[in-house]
C-alpha positions in Angstrom: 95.2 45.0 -82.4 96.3 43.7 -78.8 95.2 45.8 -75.5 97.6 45.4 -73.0 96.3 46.6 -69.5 98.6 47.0 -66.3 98.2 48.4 -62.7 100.1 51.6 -62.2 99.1 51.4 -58.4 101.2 54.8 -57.8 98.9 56.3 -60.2 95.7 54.3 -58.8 94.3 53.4 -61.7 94.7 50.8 -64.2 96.0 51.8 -68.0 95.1 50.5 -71.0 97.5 50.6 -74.1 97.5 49.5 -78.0 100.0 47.0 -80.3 103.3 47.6 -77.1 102.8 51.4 -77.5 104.0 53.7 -74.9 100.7 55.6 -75.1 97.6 55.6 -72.6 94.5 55.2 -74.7 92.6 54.5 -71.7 92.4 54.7 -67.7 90.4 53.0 -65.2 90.7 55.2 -62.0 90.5 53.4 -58.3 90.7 54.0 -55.0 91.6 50.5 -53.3 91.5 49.4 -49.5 92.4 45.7 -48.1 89.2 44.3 -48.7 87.5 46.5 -51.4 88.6 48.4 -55.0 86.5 51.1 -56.0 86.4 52.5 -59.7 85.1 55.7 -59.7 86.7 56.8 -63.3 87.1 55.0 -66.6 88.1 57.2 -69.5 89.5 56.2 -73.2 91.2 58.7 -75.3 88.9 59.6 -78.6 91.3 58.3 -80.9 91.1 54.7 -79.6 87.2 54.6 -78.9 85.4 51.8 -80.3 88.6 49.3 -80.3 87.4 47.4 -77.2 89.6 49.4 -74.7 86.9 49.9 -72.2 86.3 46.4 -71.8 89.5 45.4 -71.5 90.1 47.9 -68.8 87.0 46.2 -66.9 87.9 42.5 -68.1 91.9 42.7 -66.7 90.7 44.7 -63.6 88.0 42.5 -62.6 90.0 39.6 -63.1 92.5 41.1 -60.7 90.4 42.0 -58.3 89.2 38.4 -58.0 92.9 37.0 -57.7 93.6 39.4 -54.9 90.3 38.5 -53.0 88.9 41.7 -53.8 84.8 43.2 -53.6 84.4 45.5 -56.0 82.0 49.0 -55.6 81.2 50.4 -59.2 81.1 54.2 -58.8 81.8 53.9 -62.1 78.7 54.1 -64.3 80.8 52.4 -67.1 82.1 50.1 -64.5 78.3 49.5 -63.2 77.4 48.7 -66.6 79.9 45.9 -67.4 78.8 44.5 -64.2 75.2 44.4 -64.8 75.5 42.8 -68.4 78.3 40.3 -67.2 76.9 37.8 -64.6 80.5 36.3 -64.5 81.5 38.9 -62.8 78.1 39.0 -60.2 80.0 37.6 -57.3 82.3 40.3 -57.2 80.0 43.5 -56.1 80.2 45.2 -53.1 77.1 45.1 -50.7 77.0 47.1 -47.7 76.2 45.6 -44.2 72.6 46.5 -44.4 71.5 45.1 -48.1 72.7 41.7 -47.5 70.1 39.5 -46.2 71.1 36.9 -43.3 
């Protein structure tokens, strides 16, 4: 099983889908500015749970958001997660003006 993941930026959000289908089986919702992406919504239809979906939603997205130069603020709780348990992808959270220590 292959999960292919591509930005629909008129939809802002990336989608997740299975084996070249034409089918969603997931979404990772943003909001993105210049300097920062925000994912305040992942979701993955019930019939593809379990098949790694979620992850490759995160994996492809983060990865993109590092190419582009991009911060990243995890609204997200799933999104927070994958952060949290990946330290690859430390360097990439967003820290306001006043947590970051001069």
């Amino acid at each position: 099983m292959t999960v292919t993941v591509t930005d629909a930026p008129q939809a802002d959000r990336y989608e997740a889908r299975l084996d070249g289908s034409d089918t969603v089986a997931g979404i990772a919702q943003y909001i993105r500015t210049p300097e920062l992406i925000a994912f305040v919504h992942t979701e993955v239809g019930a019939a593809h749970e379990g098949r790694g979906v979620g992850s490759a939603l995160a994996r492809e997205s983060l990865d993109a958001a590092r190419a582009a130069g991009l911060r990243v603020l995890a609204v997200c709780p799933f999104y927070g997660g994958y952060l949290a348990r990946d330290p690859e992808y430390a360097d990439l959270a967003y820290q306001s003006r006043s947590q970051v220590s001069d």
